[in-house]
N, CA and C atoms as an extended XYZ file, in Angstrom:
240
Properties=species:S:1:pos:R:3:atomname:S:1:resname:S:1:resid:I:1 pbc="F F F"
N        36.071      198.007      221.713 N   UNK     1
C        36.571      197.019      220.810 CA  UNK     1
C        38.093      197.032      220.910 C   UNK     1
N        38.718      196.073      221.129 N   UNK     2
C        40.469      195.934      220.786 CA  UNK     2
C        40.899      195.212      219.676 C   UNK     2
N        41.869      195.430      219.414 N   UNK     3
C        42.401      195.181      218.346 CA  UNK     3
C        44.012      194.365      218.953 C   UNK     3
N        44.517      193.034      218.555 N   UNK     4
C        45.983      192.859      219.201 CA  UNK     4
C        46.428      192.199      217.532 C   UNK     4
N        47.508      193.011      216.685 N   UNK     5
C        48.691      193.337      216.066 CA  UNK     5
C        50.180      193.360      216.475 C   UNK     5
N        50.599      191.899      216.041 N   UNK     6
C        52.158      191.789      216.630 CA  UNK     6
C        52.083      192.096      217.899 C   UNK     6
N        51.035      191.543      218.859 N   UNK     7
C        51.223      191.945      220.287 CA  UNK     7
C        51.000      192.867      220.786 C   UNK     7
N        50.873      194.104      220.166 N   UNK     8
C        50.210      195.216      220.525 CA  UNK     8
C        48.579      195.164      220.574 C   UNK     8
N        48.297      196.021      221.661 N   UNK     9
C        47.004      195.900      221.978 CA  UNK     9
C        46.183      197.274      221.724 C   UNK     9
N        45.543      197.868      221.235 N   UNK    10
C        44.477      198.741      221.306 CA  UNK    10
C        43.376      198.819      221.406 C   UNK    10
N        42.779      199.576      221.676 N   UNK    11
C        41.087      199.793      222.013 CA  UNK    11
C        40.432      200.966      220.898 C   UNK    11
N        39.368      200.840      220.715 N   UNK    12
C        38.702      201.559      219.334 CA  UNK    12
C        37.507      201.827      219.945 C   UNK    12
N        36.706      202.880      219.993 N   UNK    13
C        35.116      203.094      219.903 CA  UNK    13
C        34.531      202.308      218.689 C   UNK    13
N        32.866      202.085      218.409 N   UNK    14
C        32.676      201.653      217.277 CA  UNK    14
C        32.907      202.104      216.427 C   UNK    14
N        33.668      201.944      214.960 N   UNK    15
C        34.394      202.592      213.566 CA  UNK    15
C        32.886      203.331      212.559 C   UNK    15
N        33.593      204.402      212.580 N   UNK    16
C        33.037      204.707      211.941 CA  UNK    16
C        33.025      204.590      210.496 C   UNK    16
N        33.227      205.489      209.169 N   UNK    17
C        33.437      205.177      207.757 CA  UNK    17
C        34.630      204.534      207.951 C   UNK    17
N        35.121      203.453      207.355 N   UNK    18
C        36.386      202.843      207.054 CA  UNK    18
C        36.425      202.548      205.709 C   UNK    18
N        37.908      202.994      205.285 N   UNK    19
C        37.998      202.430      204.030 CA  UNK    19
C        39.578      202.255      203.911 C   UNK    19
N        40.112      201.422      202.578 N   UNK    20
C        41.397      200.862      202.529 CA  UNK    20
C        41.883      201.457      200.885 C   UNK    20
N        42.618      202.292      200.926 N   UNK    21
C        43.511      202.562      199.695 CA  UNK    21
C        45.468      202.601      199.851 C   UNK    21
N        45.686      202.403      198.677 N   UNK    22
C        47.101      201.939      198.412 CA  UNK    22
C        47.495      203.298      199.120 C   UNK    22
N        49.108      202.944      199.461 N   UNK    23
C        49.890      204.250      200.014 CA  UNK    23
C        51.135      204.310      198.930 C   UNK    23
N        51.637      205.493      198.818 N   UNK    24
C        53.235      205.466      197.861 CA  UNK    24
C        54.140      204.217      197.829 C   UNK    24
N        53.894      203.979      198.874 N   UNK    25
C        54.937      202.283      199.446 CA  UNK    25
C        54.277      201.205      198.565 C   UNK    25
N        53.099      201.137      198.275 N   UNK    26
C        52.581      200.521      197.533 CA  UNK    26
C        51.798      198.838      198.663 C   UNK    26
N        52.030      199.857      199.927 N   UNK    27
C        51.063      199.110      200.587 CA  UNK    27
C        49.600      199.367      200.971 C   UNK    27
N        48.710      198.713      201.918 N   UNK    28
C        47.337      199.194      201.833 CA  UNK    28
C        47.037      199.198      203.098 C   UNK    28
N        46.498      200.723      203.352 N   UNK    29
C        46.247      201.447      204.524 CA  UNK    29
C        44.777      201.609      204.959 C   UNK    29
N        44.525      201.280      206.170 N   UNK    30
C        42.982      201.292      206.782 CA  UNK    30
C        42.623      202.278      207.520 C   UNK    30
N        41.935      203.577      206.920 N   UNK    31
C        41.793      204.538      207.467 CA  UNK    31
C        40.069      204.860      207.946 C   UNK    31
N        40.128      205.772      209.387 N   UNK    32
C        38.939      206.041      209.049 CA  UNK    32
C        38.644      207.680      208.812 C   UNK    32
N        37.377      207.854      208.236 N   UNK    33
C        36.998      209.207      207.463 CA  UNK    33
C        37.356      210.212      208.049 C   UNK    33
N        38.073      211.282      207.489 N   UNK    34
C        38.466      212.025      208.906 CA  UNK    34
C        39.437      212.411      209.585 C   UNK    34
N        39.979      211.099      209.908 N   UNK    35
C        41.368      211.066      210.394 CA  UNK    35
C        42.453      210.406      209.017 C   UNK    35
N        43.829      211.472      208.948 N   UNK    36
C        44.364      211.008      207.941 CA  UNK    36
C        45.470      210.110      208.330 C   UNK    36
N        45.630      209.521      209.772 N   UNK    37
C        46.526      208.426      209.835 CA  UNK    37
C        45.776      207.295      209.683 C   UNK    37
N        46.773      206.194      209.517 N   UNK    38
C        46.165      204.946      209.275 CA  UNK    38
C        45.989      204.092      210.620 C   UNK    38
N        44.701      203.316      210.669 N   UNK    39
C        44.680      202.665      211.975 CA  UNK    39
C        45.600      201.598      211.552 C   UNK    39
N        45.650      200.975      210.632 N   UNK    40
C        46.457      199.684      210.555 CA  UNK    40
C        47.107      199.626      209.123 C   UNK    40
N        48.161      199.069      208.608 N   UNK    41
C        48.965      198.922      207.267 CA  UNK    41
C        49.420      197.561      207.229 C   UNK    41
N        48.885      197.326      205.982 N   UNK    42
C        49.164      195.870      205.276 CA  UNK    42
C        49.711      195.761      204.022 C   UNK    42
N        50.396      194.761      203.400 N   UNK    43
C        51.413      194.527      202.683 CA  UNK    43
C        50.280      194.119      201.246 C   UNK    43
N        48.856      193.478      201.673 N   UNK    44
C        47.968      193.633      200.879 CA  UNK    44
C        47.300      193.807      200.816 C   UNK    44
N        45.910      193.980      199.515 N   UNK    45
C        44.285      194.512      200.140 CA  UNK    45
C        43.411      193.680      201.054 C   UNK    45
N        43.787      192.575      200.385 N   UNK    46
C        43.318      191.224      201.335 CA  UNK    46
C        43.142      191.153      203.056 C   UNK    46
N        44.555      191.256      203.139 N   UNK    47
C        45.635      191.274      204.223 CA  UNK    47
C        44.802      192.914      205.202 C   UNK    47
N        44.525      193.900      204.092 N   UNK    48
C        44.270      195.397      205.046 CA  UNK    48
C        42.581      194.945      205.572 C   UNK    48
N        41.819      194.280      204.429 N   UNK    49
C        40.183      194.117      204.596 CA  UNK    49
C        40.060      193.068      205.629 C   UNK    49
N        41.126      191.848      206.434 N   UNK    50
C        41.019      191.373      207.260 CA  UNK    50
C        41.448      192.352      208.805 C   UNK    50
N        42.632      193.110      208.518 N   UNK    51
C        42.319      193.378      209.521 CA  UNK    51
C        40.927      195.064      209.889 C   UNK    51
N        40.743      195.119      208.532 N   UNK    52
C        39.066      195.815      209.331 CA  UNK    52
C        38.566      195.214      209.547 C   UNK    52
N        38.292      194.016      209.137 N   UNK    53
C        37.209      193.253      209.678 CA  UNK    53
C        37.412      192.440      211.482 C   UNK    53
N        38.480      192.875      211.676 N   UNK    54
C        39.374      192.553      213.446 CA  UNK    54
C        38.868      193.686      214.049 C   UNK    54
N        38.849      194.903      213.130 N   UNK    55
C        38.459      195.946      213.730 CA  UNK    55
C        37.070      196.131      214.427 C   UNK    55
N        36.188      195.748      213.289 N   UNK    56
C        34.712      195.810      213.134 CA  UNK    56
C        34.072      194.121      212.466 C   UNK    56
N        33.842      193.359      213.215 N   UNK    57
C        33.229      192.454      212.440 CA  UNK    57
C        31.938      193.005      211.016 C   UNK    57
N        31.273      194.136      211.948 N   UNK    58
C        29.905      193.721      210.761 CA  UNK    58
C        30.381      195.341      209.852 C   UNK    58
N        32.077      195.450      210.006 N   UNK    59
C        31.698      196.615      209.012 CA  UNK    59
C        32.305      196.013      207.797 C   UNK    59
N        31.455      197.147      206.256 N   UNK    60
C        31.876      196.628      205.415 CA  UNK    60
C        32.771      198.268      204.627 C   UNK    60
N        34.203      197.938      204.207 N   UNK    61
C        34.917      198.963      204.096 CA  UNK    61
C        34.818      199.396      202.583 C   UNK    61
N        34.568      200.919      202.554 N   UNK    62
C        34.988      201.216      200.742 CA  UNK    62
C        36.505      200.805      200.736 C   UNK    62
N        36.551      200.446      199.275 N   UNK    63
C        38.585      200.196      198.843 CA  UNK    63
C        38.190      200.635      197.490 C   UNK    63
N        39.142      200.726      197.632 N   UNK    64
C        39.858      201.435      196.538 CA  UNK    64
C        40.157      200.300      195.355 C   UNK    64
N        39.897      201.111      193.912 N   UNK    65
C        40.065      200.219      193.106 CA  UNK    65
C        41.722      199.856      192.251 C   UNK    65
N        42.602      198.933      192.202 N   UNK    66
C        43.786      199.213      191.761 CA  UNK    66
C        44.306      199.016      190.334 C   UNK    66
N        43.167      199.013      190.297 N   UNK    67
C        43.267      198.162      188.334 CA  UNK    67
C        42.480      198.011      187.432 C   UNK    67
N        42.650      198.145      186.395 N   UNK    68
C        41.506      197.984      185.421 CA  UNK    68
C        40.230      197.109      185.321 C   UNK    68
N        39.217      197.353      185.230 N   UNK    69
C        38.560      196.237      184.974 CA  UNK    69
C        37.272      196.533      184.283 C   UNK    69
N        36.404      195.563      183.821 N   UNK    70
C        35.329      195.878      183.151 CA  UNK    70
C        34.461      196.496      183.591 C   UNK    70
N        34.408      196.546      184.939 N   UNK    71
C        33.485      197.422      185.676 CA  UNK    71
C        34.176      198.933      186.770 C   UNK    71
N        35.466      198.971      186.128 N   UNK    72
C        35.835      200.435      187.022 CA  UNK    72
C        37.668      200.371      186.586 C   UNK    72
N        38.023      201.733      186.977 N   UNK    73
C        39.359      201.281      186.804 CA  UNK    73
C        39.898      202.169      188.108 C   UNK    73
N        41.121      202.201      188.166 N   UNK    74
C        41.775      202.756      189.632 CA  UNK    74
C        41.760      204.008      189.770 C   UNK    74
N        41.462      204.601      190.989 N   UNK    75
C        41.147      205.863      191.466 CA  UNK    75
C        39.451      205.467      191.755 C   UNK    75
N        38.407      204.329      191.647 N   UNK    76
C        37.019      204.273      191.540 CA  UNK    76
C        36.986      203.174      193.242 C   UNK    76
N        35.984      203.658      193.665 N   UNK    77
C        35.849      202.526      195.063 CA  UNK    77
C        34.516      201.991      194.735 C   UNK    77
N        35.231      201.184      195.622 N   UNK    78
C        33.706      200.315      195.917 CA  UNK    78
C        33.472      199.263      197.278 C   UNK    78
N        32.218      199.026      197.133 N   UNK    79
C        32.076      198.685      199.012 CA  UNK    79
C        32.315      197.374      198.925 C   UNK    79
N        32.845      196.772      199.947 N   UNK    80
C        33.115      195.321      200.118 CA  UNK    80
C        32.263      194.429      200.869 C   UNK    80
C-alpha cells in the first residue's frame, strides 16, 4: 500500500490497529499499536481519519474522544 503526502511517497504493509489521538501541539496523530511514532499528523481529527483512511481504505480507526458529551467524555475512544 502507498501513501503520497505533500509529495512524499511511502509504502505500508497492511495496517494493523490504527488509531488517532490529540498530541501536546494540539494536533491529531495516526498511530499504529505498538509503534509510538506517528505514521501521519494532522491539524484535525477529520483531517487525521482521512488520511487513515489513504492509508487503509476498509480500516476503521479507534480516536480518541476530545470533549464532553452525553455519551463519553475525553480520555474515552471509540471506533469510527
Amino acid at each position: 500500500m502507498a501513501l503520497t503526502i505533500r509529495g512524499l511517497s511511502a509504502s505500508f504493509p497492511s495496517m494493523g490497529n490504527i488509531y488517532i489521538e490529540r498530541n501536546l501541539d494540539g494536533n491529531y496523530e495516526v498511530k499504529e499499536r505498538g509503534n509510538p511514532n506517528p505514521i501521519a499528523v494532522a491539524p484535525t481529527q477529520k483531517q487525521a481519519e482521512e488520511k487513515a483512511k489513504q492509508l487503509d481504505p476498509n480500516i476503521r480507526p479507534d480516536v480518541e474522544r476530545v470533549r464532553h458529551t452525553d455519551k463519553g467524555e475525553p480520555d474515552k475512544w471509540r471506533a469510527k
